[in-house]
Structures are given as structure tokens and as C-alpha cells.
C-alpha positions in Angstrom: -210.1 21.7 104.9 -206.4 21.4 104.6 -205.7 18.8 107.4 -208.1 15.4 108.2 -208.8 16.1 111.9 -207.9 12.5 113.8 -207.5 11.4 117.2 -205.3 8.3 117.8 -204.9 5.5 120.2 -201.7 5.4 121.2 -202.5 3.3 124.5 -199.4 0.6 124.7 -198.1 1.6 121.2 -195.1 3.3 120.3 -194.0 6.7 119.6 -190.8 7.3 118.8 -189.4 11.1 119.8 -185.9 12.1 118.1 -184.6 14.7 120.6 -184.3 15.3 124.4 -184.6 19.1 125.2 -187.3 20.7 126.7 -189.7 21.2 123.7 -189.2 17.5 123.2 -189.7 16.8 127.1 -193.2 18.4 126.4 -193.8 16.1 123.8 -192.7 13.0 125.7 -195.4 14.6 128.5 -198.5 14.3 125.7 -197.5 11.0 124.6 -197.6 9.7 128.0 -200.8 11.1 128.9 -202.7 9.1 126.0 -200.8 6.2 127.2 -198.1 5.7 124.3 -195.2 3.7 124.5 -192.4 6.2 124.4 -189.1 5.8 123.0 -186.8 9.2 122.9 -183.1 9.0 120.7 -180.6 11.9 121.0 -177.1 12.5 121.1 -177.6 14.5 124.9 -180.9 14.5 127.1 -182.2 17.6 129.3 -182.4 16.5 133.1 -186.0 16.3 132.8 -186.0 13.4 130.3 -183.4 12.1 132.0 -185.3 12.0 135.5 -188.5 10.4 133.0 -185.9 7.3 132.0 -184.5 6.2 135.6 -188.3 6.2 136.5 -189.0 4.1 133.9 -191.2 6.3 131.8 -189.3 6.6 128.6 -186.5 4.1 127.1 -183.9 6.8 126.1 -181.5 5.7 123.6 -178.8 7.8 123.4 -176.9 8.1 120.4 -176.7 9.1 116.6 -180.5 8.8 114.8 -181.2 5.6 113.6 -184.6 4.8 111.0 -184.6 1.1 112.2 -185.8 2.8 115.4 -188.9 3.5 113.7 -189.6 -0.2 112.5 -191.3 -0.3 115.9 -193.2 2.9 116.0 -197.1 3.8 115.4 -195.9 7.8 115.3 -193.0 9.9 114.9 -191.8 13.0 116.6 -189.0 15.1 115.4 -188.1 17.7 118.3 -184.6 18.5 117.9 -183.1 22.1 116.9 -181.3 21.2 113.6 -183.6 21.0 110.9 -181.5 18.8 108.5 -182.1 15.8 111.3 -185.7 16.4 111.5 -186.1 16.2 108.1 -183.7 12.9 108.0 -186.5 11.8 110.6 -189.4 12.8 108.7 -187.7 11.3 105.4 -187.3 8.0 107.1 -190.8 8.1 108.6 -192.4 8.6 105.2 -190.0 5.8 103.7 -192.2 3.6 106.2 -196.0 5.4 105.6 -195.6 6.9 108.8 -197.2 10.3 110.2 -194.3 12.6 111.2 -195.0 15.2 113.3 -191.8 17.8 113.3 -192.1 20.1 115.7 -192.8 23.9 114.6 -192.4 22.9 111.1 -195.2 22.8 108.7 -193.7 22.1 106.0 -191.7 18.8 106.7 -194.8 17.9 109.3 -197.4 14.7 107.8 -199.1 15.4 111.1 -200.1 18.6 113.6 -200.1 18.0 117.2 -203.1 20.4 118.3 -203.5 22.9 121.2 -205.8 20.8 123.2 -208.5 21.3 126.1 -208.6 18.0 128.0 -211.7 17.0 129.7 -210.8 13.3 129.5 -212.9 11.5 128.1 -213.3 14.3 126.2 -210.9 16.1 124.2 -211.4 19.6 122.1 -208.3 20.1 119.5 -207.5 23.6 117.8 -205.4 23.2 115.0 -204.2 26.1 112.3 -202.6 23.0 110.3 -199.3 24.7 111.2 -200.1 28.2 109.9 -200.9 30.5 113.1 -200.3 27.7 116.2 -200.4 31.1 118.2 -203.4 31.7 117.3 -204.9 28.1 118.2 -203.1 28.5 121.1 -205.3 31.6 122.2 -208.9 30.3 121.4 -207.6 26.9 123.1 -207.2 29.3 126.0 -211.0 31.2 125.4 -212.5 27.8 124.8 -211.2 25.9 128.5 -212.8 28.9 130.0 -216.2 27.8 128.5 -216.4 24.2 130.0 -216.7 23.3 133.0 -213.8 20.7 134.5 -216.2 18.7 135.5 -217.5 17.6 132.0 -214.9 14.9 132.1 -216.5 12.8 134.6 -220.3 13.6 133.3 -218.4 11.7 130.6 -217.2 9.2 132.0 -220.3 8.4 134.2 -222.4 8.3 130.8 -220.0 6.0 129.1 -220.4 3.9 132.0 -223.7 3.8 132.2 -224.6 3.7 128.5 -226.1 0.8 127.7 -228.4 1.2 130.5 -229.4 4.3 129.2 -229.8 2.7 126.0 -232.3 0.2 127.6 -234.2 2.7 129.4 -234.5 4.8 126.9 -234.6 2.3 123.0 -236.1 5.6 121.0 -233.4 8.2 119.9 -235.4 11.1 120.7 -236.0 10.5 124.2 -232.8 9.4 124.6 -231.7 12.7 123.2 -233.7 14.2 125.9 -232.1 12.5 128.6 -228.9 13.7 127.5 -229.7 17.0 127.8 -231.3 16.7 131.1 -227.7 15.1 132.1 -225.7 18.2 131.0 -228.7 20.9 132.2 -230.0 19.0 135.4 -228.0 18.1 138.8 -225.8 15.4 137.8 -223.2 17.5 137.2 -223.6 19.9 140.0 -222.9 16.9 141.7 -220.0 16.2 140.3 -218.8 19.3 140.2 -219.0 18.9 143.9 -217.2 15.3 144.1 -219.8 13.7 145.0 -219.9 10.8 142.4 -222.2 8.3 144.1 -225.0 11.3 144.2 -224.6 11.9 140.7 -225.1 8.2 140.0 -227.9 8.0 142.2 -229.6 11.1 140.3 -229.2 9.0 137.2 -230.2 6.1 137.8 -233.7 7.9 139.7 -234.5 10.0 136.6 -234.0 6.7 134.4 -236.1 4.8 136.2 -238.7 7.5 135.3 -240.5 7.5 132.5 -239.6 11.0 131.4 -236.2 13.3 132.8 -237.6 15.6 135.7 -237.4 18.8 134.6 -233.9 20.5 134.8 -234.8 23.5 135.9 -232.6 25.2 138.5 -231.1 28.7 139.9 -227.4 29.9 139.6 -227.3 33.1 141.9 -224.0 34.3 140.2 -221.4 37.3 141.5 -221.3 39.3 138.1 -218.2 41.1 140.2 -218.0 44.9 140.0 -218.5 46.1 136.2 -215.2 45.2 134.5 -216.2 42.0 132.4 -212.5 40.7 133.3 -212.9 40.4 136.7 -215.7 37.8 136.2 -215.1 34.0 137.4 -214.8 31.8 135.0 -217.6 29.6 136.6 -219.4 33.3 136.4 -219.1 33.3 132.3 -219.8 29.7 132.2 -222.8 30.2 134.1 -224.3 33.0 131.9 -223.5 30.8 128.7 -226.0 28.0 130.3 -228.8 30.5 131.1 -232.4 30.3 129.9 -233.5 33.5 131.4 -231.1 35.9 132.9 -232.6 37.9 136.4 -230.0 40.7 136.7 -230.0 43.4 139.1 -229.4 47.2 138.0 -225.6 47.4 139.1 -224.7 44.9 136.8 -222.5 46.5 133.9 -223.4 45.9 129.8 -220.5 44.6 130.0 -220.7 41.8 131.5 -224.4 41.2 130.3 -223.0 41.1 126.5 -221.1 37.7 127.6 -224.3 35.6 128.1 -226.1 33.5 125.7 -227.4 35.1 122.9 -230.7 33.7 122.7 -231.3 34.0 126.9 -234.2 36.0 128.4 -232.5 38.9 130.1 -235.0 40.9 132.7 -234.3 43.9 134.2 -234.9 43.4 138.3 -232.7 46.0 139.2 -234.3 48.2 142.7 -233.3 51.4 142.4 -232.5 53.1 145.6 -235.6 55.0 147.2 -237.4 51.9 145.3 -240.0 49.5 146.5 -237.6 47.4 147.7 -239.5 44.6 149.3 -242.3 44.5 146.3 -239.5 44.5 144.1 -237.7 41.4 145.5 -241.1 39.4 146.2 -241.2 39.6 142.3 -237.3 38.4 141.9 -238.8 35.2 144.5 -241.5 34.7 142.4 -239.4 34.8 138.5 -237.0 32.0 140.0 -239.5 30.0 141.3 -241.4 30.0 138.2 -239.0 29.9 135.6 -237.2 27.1 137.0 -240.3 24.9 137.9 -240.2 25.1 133.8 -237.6 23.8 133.2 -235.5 26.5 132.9 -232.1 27.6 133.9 -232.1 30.8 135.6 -229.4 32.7 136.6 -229.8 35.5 139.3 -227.4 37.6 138.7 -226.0 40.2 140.8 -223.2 43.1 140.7 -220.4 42.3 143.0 -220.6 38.8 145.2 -224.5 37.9 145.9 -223.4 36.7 149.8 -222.3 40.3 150.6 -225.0 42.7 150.9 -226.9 41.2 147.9 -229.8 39.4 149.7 -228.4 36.3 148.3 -229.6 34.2 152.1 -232.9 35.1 151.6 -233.5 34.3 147.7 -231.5 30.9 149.1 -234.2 30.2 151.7 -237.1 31.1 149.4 -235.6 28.9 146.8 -235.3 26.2 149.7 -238.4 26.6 150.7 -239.9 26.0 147.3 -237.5 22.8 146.6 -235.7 24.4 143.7 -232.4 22.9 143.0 -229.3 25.8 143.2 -225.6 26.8 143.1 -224.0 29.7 144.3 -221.2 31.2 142.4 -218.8 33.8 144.2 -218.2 37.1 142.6 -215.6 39.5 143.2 -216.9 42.0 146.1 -217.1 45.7 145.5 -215.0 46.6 148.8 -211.9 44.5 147.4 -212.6 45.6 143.8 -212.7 49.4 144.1 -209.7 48.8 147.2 -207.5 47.4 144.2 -208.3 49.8 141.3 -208.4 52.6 143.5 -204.6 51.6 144.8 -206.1 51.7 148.3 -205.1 48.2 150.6 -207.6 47.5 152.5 -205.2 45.8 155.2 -201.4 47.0 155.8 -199.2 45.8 158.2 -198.6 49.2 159.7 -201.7 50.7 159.3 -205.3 48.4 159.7 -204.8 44.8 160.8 -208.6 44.4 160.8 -211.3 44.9 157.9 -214.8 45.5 158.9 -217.7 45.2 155.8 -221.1 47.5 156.4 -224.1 48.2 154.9 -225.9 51.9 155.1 -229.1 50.4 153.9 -230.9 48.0 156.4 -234.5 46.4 155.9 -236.4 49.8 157.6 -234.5 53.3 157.3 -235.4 54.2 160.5 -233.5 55.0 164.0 -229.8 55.2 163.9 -227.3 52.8 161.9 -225.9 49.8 164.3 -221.9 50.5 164.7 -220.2 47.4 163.2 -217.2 48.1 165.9 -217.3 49.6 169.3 -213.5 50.0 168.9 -212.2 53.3 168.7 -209.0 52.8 168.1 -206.6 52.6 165.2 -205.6 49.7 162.7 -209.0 48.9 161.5 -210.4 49.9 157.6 -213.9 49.8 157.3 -215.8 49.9 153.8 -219.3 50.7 153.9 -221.5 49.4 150.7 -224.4 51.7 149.1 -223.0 54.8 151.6 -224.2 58.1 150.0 -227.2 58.6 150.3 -226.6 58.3 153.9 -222.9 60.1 154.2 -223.9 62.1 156.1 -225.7 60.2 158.7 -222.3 57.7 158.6 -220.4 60.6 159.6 -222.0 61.4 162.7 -221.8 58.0 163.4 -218.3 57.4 163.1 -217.9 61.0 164.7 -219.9 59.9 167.8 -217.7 57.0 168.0 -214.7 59.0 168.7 -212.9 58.8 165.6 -210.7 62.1 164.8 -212.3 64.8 162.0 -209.0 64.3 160.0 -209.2 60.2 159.7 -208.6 60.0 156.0 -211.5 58.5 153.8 -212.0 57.9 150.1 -215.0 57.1 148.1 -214.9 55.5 145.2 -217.6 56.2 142.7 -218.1 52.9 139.7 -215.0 51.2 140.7 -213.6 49.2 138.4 -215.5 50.6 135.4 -214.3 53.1 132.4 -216.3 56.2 134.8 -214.1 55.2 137.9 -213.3 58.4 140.4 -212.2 58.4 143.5 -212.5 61.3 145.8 -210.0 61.4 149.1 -210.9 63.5 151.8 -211.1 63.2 155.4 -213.8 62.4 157.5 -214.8 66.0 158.4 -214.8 67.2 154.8 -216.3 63.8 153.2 -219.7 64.9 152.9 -219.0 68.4 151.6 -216.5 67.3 149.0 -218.5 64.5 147.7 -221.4 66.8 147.1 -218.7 69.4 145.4 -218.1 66.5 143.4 -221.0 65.1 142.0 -220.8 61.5 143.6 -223.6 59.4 142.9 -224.1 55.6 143.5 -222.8 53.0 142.7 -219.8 54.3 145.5 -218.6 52.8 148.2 -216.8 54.8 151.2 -213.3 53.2 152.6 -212.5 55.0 156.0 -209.0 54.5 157.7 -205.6 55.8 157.3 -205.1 53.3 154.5 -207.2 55.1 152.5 -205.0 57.8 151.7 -202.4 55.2 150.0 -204.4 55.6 147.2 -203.2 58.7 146.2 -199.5 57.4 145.4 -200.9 53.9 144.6 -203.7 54.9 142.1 -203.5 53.2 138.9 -206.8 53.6 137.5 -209.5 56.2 137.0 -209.5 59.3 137.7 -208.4 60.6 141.5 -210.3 63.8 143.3 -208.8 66.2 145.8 -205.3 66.5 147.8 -204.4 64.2 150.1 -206.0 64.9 153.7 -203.9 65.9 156.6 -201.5 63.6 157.9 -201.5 61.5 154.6 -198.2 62.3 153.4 -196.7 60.8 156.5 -198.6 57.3 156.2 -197.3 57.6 152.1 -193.6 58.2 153.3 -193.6 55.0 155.7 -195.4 53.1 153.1 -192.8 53.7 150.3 -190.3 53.1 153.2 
């Protein structure tokens, strides 16, 4: 270990920063947030420092660099550009056994200032000690995805409530428990919500019990559509807390590799022809038992679990059951394979309206409900888990009065390494899509947007020649 890591109070003591530009300004900025009392001397000062002093931040003393500045300090910063004054600085400092930190130099530094993830009370530092700050500056940026902003106040409510906890709970292992109960069970959910007095409330009921209730609960989490990078952050934190992992068949390895190692992953997935309804009595049953052990389970589901993904009715069971959950949003397949098959699904010219649809209903039976009576243009609609029943969608949107040449795309595992995305029209859809091979997971865009694609595709790989009357809408796009 080549550096002792430390964390000082600076609250109402001095730190002393020699220079004024902006990589000192961001200095002055750290300083201020842990309270110090800041003093900045340079020959000129940025506006920004300058705005800090009339406000009564800083004391800026302008002028040459004098060491009986630091008689008064706790720390040193040396931020200017020439390296012959920072090391006067730093020379002076250590004259006085006092850390120096100079900025983006190693070598004449006593201290490192760390890249930092604040979650006051708590801090996490990264330091390379000077060697790679890029690099610190990159896991600083994986670890802030990792925990959750609320974390600061969970802190802050424990501190405060400490030696009560302490009374409550006098032997270190149960104690130990309740802690964890704090981190896994509703308390911060609460606060995650802003709803401190709750989250008090929930404390001060489970310590008032002899033992934490169990912290079981359900996350029904969006796992977006295949590419790990379009999951939320509250997404990847949410798979690092589970216990046991119920994921559905659309969801991609990909994004199944991010979870917690050690969780219980099982495979609920319904394919389509399935047992549907057998299948999802035993996704009911899993949450409701797994949580009711204490267990954190994550339901997790390809695309967002609000749209199309039965997430209302796993919410009512849970309801009905009294299992505590959270719902976390996931990036919907109709905007996902829109975007990465260059497709807008609204254009000021072209659809001023978006209609989402399902092929798939609870019986199969009797014909699909239209989501529009409208026949008329500047609408896109995007119908989910389409093709097994193309064909029937085409009659319907036929029977509607919509023309044979009204472009239409499908796109077949958007957003994932196999991406294609056939453009035809809506006479030709079903013949081109079986020409093709298409198999779920697609999802069918119809409306003259859809033909946009084939000048603003960026990804995958694009099927077929525009359909008629699709180089025109292209021309007064680029226009």
C-alpha cells in the first residue's frame, strides 16, 4: 500500500488553495463541500472564483505567494499551471509538516485528492496514489452506478437513531441483523421515495420487535430489450440485491451475467404456444414464496414489465398476499428497436400519434380489438409479439381501410448482436417476413415512418428495398 487512505475534517478549518483557474475553482468546490475554511492566493482569479469571493465563499487574496499564508492552514492545495510555484508551495507546506496536495502531480504531492462517490454520510474514495487518476476516475464512475442515492440518508437515519438501536438491540449479532434488515427491508424503499417519516416509523416498528421482520420483498425490474447497456441503473442495482432471480425467456445473457453471482436464477420464461396461464400461476406462487422467506426476488422481465408484460396482475397477486414491492421501469421494445432500427416512431410530418398493441390477448379466439378506428394518416402503431399472427394483423389493418402500400418494418431481436430489420409494405409483410425467416422476438412498426429506417439505419442488418412511396417521405425527411 503506497498511500495511508484518510478522510479529514475540514469543517471550519482552513485550506489554503494557491491558484484561481478553473482546475483550482474545482478544488475550492470540494473544499467547500466538507465545510473547509477556504482561502485562495493568486496573482489573477477566473470569474468563477471571483463570483465565490463577492459571495462570501472564499477570502481571495490576490497577489504574489506568500508561506506565512499557510501558518493558518490545516491543508494545502497547489493548483496553478507553473510547476516551479507549486513546488515553492509544496516546499513551504512541508517546511510546516503539512499535507500538500499539488494538483496532477505525484511527485511533489504529500497527499492525493481521490475520485469520490458521495452518498453523504457516506463517502467511497478511488485513489491510484497519482499513478492512473484516469483510471480511478472510471471505476469511480462503475461504482456510483452500484449504490443507490438513497444510501445517504439510510445513513443518516441510522446515525440518528443509533443509540437507540444500540439499546434495543445490546448483543452485536443481533444488532448485526438489524442492520441488514435496514439495507434489505423497506426502510430504504422509503426513502428512496422521500418519505422520511415512513422510514422512521418502519424502524422504530421493527425495533420495538423482538426480531427484524423478514425482509423479503419483490423488484419486478424492466431488463430493457437485450443490450446490457440500455439497462437502468436502478435495473443493475436491483439484480446486484437479488436472492433469487425469476426471469422470463426474452431476457438476454447478457444482461443476466450482471446479477449477483451467488443469486438463484430460474428460468420462467412462457414460450409462445405455451401454457400460459399454468405457467404464470407458478411465477405468483415463486414470489410469494421466496419473499415470505426472507428473500429478495427480482422478477425480471425483457423490455418494461408495465407494457405488455403482465406486470398489473403479478402487482395485484403480490398485493393480495401483502408482499412488500417496487417497480423498476425498463426500456420498452417499441422505442428500443424504433431507435436501433433508425425508425422514429413520431415525426412532425409524418405520425403525430403512437398507438402500442398487443397480438396476443388472454384467449386466441375471435378477431383482434382495433386499437384506433382512425383511418387516416399521422399515426405509427407498433404491435408487440406480432408474428405469429401477421397475418391475421394484416387483414385487420386492411379491413380498416389502410392502403396495401402503407410501409411497415419488423424488426426481429432489436437491439441485440442478431438484429434485422425487414421493410416492406403492408401488402407484402407477411410474404416477405416468411421469405425471410423472421421469428420472435419481433415486433412490427406500421406507418409511413417506418420507411425512414432505411436511410436512418445504424445498426443490424436491414432486409429488402424500400416500399413504394418511401423515397418521397426519405427526400422530405432529409429536407
Amino acid at each position: 500500500m503506497n498511500h495511508f487512505p484518510l478522510f479529514a475534517d475540514l469543517k471550519g478549518r482552513t485550506a489554503l488553495v494557491v491558484g484561481a483557474g478553473l482546475v483550482a475553482e474545482r478544488k475550492i468546490a470540494l473544499l467547500r463541500a466538507a465545510g473547509a475554511r477556504v482561502i485562495v492566493n493568486a496573482r489573477a482569479a477566473h470569474p468563477q472564483v471571483q463570483a465565490r469571493a463577492r459571495q462570501g465563499e472564499i477570502e481571495l487574496r490576490l497577489g504574489e505567494f506568500d508561506p506565512a499564508l499557510l501558518d493558518e492552514a490545516w491543508l494545502a492545495v497547489a493548483a496553478t499551471n507553473d510547476r516551479e510555484q507549486n513546488r515553492r508551495v509544496a516546499d513551504a507546506a512541508a517546511a510546516r509538516r503539512l499535507f500538500c496536495n499539488v494538483v496532477d502531480d505525484p511527485e511533489l504531492s504529500s497527499v492525493q485528492v481521490p475520485a469520490i462517490v458521495d452518498r453523504a454520510p457516506l463517502t467511497i474514495a478511488i485513489s491510484s496514489g497519482g499513478a492512473a487518476p484516469v483510471i480511478a476516475r472510471r471505476l469511480r464512475e462503475r461504482i456510483e452506478s452500484l449504490f443507490d442515492p438513497a444510501l445517504g440518508a439510510l445513513a443518516a437515519l441510522a446515525q440518528r437513531k443509533r443509540p437507540v438501536i444500540r439499546q434495543a438491540r445490546p448483543h452485536l449479532r443481533a444488532r448485526r441483523d438489524f442492520y441488514d434488515w435496514l439495507l434489505d427491508g423497506p426502510v430504504l424503499g422509503a426513502l428512496r421515495r422521500g418519505r422520511g417519516d415512513e422510514a422512521e416509523s418502519l424502524l422504530d416498528q421493527a425495533l420495538s420487535a423482538r426480531t427484524p421482520p423478514p425482509a423479503g420483498k419483490v423488484l419486478l425490474v424492466g431488463a430493457g430489450p437485450g443490450d446490457p447497456g440500455l439497462l437502468t441503473l436502478r435495473g443493475l442495482r436491483a439484480l446486484n440485491e437479488a436472492d433469487v432471480i425469476l426471469a422470463d425467456r426474452l431476457v438476454s445473457p447478457a444482461v443476466l451475467s450482471l446479477a449477483r453471482r451467488d443469486a438463484h436464477v430460474i428460468d420462467v420464461g412462457k414460450a409462445p404456444g405455451g401454457p400460459h396461464e399454468s405457467t404464470q400461476a407458478r411465477i405468483h406462487a415463486l414470489m410469494v414464496s421466496h419473499a415470505r422467506q426472507g428473500r429478495c426476488v427480482v422478477r425480471l422481465k425483457g423490455g418494461d414489465p408495465m407494457v405488455f408484460g403482465r406486470g398489473g396482475e403479478e402487482l395485484q397477486h403480490l398485493k393480495r398476499h401483502g408482499i412488500p414491492y417496487e417497480v423498476v421501469p425498463g426500456i420498452t421494445a417499441a422505442l428500443a428497436c424504433g431507435a436501433y432500427a433508425g425508425i422514429p416512431l413520431t415525426h412532425r410530418d409524418h405520425a403525430q400519434s403512437l398507438t402500442l398493441a398487443t397480438a396476443h390477448r388472454r384467449a386466441q379466439t375471435g378477431p383482434l380489438a382495433s386499437p384506433d378506428a382512425t383511418r387516416g394518416d399521422g399515426r405509427t402503431r407498433v404491435y408487440y409479439m406480432g408474428v405469429e399472427r401477421l397475418p391475421a394483423l394484416r387483414a385487420q389493418l386492411l379491413a380498416e381501410g389502410h392502403a396495401s402500400g402503407l410501409p411497415c418494418a419488423l424488426v426481429e431481436n432489436g437491439s441485440r448482436p442478431g438484429q434485422r430489420t425487414l421493410h416492406a409494405t403492408l401488402g407484402s409483410v407477411v410474404e416477405e417476413a416468411r421469405r425471410h425467416a423472421i421469428r420472435s422476438p419481433a415486433l412490427l412498426i406500421v406507418g409511413e415512418t417506418a420507411s425512414l429506417g432505411m436511410d436512418l439505419a445504424w445498426f443490424g442488418e436491414t432486409l429488402q428495398t424500400p416500399p413504394a412511396g418511401g423515397a418521397d417521405i426519405q427526400r422530405q425527411a432529409a429536407a
